[in-house]
N, CA, C and O atoms as CSV, one atom per row, in Angstrom:
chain,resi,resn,atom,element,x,y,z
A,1,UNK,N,N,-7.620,-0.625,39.368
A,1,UNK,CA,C,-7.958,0.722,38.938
A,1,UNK,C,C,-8.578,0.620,37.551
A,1,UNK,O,O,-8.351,-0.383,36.875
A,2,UNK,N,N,-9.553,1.864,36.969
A,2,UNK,CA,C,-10.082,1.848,35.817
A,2,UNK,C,C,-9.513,2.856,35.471
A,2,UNK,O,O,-8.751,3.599,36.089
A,3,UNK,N,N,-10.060,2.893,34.017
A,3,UNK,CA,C,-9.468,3.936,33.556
A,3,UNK,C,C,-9.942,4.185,31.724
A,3,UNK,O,O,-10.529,3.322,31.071
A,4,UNK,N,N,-9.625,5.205,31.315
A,4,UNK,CA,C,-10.238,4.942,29.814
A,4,UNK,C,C,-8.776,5.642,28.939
A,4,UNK,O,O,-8.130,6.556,29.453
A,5,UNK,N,N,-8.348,4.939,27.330
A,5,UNK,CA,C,-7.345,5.101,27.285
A,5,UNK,C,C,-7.440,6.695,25.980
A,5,UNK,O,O,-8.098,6.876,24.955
A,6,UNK,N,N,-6.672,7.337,26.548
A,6,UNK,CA,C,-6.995,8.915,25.897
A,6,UNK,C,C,-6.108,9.120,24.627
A,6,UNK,O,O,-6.520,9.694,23.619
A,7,UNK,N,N,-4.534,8.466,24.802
A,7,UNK,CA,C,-3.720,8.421,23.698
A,7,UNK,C,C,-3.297,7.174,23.020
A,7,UNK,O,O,-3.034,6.190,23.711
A,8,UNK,N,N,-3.228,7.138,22.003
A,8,UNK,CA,C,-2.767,5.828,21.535
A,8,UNK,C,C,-2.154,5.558,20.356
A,8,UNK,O,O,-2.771,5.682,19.298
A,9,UNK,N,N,-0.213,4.952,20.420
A,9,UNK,CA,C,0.121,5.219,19.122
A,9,UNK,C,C,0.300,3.695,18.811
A,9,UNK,O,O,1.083,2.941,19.390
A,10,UNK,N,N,-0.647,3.338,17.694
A,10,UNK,CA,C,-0.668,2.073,17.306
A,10,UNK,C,C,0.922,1.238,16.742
A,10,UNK,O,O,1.092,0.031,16.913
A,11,UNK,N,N,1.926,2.110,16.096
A,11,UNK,CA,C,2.525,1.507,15.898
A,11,UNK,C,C,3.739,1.070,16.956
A,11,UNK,O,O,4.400,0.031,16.932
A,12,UNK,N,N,3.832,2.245,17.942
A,12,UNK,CA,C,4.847,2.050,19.481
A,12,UNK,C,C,4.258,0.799,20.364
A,12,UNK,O,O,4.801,-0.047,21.074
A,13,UNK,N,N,2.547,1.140,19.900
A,13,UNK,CA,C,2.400,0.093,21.102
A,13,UNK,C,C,2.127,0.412,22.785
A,13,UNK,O,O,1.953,-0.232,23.820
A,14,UNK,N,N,2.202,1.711,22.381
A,14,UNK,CA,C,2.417,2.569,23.920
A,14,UNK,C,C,1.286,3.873,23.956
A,14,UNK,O,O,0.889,4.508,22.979
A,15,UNK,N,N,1.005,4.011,25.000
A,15,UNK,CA,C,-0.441,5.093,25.178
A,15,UNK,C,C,-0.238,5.627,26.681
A,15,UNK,O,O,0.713,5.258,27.371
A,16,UNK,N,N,-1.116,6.437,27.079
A,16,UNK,CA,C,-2.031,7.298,27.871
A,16,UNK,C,C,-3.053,6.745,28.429
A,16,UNK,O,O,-3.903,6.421,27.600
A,17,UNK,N,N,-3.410,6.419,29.887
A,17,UNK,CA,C,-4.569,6.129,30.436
A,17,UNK,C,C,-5.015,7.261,31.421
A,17,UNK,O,O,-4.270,7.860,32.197
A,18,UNK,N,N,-6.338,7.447,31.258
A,18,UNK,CA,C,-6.844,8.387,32.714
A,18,UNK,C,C,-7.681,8.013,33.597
A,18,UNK,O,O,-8.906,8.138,33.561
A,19,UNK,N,N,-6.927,7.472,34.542
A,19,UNK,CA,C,-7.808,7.053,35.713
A,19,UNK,C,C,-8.810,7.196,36.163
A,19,UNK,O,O,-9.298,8.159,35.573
A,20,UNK,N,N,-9.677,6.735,37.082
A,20,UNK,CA,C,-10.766,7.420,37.513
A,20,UNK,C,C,-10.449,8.019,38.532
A,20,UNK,O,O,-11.356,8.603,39.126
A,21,UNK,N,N,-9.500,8.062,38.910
A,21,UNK,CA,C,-9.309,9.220,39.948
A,21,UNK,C,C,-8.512,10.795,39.612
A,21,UNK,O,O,-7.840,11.607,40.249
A,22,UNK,N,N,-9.214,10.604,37.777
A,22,UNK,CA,C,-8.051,11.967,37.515
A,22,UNK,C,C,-6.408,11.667,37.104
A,22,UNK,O,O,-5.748,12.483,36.461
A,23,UNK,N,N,-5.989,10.652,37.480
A,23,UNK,CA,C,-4.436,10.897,37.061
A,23,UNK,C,C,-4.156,9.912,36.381
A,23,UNK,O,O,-4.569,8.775,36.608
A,24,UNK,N,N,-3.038,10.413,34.994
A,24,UNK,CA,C,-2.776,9.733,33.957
A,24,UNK,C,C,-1.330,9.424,33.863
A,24,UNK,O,O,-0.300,10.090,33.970
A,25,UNK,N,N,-1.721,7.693,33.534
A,25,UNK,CA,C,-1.090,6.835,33.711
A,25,UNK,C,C,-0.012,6.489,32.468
A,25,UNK,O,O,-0.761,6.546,31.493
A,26,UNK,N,N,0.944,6.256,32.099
A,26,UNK,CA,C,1.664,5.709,30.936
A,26,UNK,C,C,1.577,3.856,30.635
A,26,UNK,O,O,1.776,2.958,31.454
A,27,UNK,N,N,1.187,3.740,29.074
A,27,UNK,CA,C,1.435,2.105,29.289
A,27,UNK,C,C,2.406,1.905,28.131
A,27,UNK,O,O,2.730,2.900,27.482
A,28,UNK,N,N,2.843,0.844,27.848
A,28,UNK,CA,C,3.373,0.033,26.806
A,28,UNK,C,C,2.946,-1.112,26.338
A,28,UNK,O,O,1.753,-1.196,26.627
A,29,UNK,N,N,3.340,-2.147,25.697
A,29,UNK,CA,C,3.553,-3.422,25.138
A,29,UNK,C,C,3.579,-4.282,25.833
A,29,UNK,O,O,2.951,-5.337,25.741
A,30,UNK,N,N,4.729,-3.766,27.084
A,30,UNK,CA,C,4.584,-4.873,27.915
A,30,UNK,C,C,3.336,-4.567,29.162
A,30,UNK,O,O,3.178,-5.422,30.034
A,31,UNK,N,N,2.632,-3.516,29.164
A,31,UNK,CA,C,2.045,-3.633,30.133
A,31,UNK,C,C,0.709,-4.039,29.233
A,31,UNK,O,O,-0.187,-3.247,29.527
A,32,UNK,N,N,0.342,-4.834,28.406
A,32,UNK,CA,C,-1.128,-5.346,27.835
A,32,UNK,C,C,-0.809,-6.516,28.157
A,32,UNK,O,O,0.170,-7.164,27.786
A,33,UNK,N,N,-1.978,-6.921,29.147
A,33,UNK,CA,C,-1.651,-8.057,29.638
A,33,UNK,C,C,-2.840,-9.583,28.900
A,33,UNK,O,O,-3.877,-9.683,29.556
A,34,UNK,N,N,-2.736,-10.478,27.880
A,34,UNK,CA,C,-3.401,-11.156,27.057
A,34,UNK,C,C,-4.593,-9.942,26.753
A,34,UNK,O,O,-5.674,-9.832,27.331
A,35,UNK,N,N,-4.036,-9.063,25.649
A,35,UNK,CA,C,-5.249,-7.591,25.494
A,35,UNK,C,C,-4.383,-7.711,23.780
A,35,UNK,O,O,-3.207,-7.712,23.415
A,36,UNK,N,N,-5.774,-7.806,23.064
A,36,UNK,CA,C,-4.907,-8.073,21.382
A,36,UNK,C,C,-4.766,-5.899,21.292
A,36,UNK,O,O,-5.735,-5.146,21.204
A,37,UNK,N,N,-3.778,-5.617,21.334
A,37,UNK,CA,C,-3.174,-4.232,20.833
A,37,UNK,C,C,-4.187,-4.013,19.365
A,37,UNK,O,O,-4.580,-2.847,19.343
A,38,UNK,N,N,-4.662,-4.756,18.249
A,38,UNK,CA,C,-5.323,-4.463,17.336
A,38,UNK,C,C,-6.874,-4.141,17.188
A,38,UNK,O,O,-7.604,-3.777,16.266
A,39,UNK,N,N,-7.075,-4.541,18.938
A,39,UNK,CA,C,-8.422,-3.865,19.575
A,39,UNK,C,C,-8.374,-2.893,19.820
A,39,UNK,O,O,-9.140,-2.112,19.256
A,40,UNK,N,N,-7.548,-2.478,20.685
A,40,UNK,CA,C,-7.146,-1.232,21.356
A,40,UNK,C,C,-7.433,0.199,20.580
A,40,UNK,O,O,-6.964,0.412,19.462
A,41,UNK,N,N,-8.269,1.179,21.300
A,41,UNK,CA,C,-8.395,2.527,20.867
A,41,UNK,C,C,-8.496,3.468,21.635
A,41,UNK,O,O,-8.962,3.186,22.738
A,42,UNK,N,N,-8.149,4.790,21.400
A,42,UNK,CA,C,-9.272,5.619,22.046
A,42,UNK,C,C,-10.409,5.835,22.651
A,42,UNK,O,O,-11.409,5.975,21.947
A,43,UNK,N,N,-10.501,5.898,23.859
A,43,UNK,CA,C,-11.709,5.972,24.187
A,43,UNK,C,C,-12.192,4.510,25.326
A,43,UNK,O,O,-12.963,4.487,26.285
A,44,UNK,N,N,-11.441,3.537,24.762
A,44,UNK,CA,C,-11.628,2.115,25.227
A,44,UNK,C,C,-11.616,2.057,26.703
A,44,UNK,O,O,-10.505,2.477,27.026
A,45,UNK,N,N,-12.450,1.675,28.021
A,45,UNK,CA,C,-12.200,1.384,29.290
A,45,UNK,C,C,-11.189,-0.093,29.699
A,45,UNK,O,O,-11.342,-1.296,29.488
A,46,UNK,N,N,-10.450,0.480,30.170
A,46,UNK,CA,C,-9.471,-0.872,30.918
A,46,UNK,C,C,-9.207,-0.716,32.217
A,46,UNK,O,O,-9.281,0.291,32.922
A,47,UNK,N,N,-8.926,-1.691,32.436
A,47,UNK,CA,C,-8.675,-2.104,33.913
A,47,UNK,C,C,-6.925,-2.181,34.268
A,47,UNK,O,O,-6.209,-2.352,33.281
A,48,UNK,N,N,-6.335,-2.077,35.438
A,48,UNK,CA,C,-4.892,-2.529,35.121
A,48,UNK,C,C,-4.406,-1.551,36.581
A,48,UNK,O,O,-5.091,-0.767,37.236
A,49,UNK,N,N,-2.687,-2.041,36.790
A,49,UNK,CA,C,-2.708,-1.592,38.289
A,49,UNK,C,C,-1.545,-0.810,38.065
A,49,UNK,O,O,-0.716,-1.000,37.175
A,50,UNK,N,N,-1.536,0.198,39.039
A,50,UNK,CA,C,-0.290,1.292,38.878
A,50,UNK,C,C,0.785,0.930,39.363
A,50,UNK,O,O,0.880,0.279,40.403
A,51,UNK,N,N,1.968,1.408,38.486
A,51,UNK,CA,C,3.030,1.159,39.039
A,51,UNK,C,C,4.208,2.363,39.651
A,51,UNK,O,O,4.818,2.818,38.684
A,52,UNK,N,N,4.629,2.917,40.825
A,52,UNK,CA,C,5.226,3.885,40.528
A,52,UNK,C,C,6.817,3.762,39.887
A,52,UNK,O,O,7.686,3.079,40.428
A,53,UNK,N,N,7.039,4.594,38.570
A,53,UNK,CA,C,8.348,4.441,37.811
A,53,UNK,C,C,9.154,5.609,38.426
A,53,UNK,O,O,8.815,6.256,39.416
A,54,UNK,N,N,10.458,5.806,37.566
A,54,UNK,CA,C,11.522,6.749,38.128
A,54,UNK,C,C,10.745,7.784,37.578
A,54,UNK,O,O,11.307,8.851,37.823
A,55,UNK,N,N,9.787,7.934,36.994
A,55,UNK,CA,C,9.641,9.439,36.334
A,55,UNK,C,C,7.938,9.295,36.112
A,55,UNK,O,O,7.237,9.724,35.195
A,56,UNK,N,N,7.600,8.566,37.250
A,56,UNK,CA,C,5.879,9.291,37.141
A,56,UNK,C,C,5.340,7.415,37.181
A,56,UNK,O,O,5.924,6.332,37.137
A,57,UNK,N,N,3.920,7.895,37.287
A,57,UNK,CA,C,2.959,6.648,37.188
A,57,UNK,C,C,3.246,5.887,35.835
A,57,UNK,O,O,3.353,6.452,34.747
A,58,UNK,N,N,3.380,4.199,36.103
A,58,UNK,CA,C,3.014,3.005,34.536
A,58,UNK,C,C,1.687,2.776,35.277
A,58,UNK,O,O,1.182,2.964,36.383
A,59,UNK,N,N,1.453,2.368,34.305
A,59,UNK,CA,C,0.373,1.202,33.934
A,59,UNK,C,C,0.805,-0.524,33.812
A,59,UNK,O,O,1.436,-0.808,32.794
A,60,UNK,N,N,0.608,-1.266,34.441
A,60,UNK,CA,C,0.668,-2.739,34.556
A,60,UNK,C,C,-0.456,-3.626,34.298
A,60,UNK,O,O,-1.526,-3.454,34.882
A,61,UNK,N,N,-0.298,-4.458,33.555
A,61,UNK,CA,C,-1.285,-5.885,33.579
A,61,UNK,C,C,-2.628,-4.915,32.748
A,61,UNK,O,O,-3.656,-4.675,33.380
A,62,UNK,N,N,-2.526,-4.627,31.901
A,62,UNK,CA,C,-3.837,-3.504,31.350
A,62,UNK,C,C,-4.639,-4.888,30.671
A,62,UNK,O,O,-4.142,-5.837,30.064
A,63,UNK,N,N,-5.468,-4.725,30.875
A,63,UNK,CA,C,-6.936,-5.355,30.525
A,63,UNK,C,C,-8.176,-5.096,30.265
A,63,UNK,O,O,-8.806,-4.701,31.247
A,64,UNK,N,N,-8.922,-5.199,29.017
A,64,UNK,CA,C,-10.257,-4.634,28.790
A,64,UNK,C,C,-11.424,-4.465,30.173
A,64,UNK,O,O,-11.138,-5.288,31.043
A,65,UNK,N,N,-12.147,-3.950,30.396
A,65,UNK,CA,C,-13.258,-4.158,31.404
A,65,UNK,C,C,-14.105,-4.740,30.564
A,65,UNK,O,O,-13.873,-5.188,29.441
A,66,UNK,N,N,-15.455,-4.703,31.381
A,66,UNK,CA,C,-16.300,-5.044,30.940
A,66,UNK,C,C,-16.974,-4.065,30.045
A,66,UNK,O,O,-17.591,-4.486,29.066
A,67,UNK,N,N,-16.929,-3.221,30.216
A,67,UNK,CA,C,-17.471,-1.985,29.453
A,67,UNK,C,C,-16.169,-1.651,28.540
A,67,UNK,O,O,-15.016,-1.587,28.969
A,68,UNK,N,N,-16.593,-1.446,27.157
A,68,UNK,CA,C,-15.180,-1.543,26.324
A,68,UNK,C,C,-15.038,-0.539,26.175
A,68,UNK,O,O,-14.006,-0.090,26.673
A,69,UNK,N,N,-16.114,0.628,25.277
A,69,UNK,CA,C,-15.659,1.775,25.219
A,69,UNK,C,C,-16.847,2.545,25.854
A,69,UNK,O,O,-17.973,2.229,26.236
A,70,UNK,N,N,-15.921,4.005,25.794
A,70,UNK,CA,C,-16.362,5.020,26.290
A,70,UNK,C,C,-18.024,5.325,25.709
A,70,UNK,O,O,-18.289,5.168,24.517
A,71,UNK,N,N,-18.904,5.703,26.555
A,71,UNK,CA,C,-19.944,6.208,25.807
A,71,UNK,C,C,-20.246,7.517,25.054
A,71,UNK,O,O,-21.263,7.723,24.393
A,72,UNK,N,N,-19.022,8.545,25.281
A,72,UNK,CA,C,-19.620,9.747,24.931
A,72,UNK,C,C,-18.592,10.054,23.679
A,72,UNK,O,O,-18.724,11.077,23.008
């Protein structure tokens, strides 16, 4: 799945992704998978696979795409 990341709190380590199919995903720390967190922003496209949790969609294995950030 893709996705571009909408929230992001640098010091938790943990964010907001929105899919391309519309639905937003939760990640953490552990779900950046070899992804340096001091890249990481707003706006940025990643790649990474859903997981369903007790309380809604994670995010797993998150990884830059090829396209880094958003264009608009």
């Amino acid at each position: 799945m893709r996705g571009s990341v909408t929230k992001f709190h640098k010091r938790r380590l943990c964010g907001r992704i929105l899919g391309v199919d519309g639905r937003e995903v939760l990640f953490d720390k552990a779900s950046l998978e070899g992804l340096n967190s001091r890249l990481l922003s707003v706006g940025y496209w990643v790649e990474f696979q859903e997981q369903h949790a007790g309380r809604g969609l994670r995010a797993r294995k998150v990884r830059f795409t090829m396209f880094y950030k958003s264009p608009v």
